[in-house]
N, C-alpha and C positions, 0 to 999 in steps of 0.2 A: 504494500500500500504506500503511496506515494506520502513522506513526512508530512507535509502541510493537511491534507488531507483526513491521516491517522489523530493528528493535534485537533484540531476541528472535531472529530466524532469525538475524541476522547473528553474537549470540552463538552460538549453537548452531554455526555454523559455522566458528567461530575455535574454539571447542573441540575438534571433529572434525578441524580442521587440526594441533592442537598435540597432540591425542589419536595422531595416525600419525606423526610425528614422534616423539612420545616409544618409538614402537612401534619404528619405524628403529633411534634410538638404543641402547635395548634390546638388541634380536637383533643392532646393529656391537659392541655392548660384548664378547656372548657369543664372538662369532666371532673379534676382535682378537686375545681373551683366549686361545682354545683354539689359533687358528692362525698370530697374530701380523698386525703389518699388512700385512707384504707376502702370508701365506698367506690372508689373506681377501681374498674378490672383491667389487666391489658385485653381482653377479650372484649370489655365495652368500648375501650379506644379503638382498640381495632375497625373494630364495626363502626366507628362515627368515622372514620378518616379512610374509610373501604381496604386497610389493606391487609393482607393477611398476616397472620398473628405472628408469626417465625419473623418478622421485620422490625418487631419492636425489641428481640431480644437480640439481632442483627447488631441494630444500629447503635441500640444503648443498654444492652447486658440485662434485659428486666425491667420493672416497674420502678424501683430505686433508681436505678441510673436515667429514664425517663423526664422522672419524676425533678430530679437535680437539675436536669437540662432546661427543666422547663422555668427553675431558681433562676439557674443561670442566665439564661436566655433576659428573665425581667432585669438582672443584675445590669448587663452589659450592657443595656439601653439608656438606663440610667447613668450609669460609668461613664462612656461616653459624652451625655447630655454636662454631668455635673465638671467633665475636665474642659469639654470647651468653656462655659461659661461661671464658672466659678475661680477663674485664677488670681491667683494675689493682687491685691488691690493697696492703694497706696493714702487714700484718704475716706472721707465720709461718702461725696457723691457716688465715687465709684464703687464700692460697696452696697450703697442703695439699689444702684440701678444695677447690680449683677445679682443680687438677691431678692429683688423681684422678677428679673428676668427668670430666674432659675424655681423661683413660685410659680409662674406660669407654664413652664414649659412642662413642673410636673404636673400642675394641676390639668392641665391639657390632656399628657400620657393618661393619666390616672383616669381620666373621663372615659376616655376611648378603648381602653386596657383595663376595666376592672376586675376582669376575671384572675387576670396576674396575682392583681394587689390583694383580693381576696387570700389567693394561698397563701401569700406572706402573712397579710395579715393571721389566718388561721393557724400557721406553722406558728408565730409566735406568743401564742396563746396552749398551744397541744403539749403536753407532756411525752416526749419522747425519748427514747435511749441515749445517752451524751453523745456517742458515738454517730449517730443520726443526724443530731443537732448539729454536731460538728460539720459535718458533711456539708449540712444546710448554709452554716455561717460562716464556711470559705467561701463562697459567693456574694453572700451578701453583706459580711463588716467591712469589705474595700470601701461600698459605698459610701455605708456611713462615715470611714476614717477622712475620703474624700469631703465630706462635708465639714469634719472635724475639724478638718488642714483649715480649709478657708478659714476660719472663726479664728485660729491659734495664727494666724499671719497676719490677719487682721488686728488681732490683739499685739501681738510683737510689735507691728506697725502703729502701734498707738491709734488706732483707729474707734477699736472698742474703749468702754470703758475699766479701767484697772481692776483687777479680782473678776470680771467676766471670765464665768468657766464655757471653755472650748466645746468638751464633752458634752455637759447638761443642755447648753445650746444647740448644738445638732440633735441630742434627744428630741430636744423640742420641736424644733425644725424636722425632723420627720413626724413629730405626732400630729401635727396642725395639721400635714397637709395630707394625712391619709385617714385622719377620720371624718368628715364630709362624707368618703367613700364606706368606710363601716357605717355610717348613719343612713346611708342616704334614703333606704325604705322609711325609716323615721322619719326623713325630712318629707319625702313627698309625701306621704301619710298624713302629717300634721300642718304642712303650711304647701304642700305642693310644687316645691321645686329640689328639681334633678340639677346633679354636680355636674350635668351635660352643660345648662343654663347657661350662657355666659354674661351675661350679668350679674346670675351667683357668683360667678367663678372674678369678676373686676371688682365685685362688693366683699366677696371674702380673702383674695391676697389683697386690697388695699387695707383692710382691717387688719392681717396679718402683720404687714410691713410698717403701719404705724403704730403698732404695738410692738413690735420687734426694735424699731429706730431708736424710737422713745426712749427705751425700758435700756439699750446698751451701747448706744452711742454716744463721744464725747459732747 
């Protein structure tokens, strides 16, 4: 077969390979999310993403390995999202306007992607083996250390206020902006509006961000 040729099918075939793969991932996110990991089967993903069952222990060794891809997978989007727009910053402006930027673009993900944030959310609520955990929170503390950095740079930078702890602030910084999404049957239930809204979504990171400003900046 002529090189140029053989490269070309070989591409097309690693695409098609990472094409059902992402499909897997997919329809394991839906089903984690609606029925948890132990409620879902690979025999029920299977069946929601048409492909036969010997591909899910193929591609990711079982339900477990799956299951981490599917961490993974919400990790790296975020990872991403947080290194473009979260880097050291030198004063107060720019600080503002990188952490609201970085408000929005999760509260955005989050809207569109709840079934992700769901599992997290559930994994960190479930009691599971350390070991398990473990598994789970090599994916996901980069994130949060990522958000940690900013805070502790910012602080070095004399930006923040002195005795601001780095740590307890990205705590926070992640709880603000994923409970909207745990509430949200509450919210529509009681006052009618989805974290889809965007007017929810300009009325609650500017309430975030002027309570965040406020509360630790010089």
């Amino acid at each position: 077969m002529n090189p140029l040729v053989k490269k070309e099918a070989d591409g097309h075939a690693n695409t098609a390979l990472t094409d059902i793969k992402q499909k897997i991932v997919d329809s394991a996110t839906v089903l984690f999310a609606e029925k948890s990991y132990e409620g879902a089967s690979v025999r029920d993903i299977a069946s929601h993403c048409g492909v036969n069952i010997a591909m899910i222990s193929y591609y990711f060794g079982g339900k477990e390995g799956l299951y981490l891809e599917c961490i993974a997978n919400f990790a790296r989007g975020r990872g991403e999202i947080i290194q473009k727009i979260l880097t050291p910053v030198q004063n107060a402006e720019e600080f503002k306007m990188r952490l609201k930027l970085f408000f929005e673009s999760m509260m955005s993900l989050y809207a569109c992607d709840k079934h992700l944030l769901r599992i997290i959310m559930r994994e960190a609520q479930t009691e599971r083996g350390e070991e398990f955990h473990k598994k789970v929170m090599t994916h996901m503390h980069p994130v949060f250390l990522q958000v940690q950095n900013y805070y502790e740079i910012a602080i070095e930078n004399k930006v923040l206020k002195k005795g601001t702890h780095a740590q307890y602030l990205a705590t926070m910084t992640m709880a603000v902006m994923s409970h909207p999404c745990m509430m949200e049957k509450a919210m529509v239930a009681s006052c009618g509006i989805s974290i889809e809204n965007s007017e929810f979504q300009a009325d609650y990171i500017k309430q975030i961000c002027d309570t965040f400003f406020s509360g630790v900046l010089i």
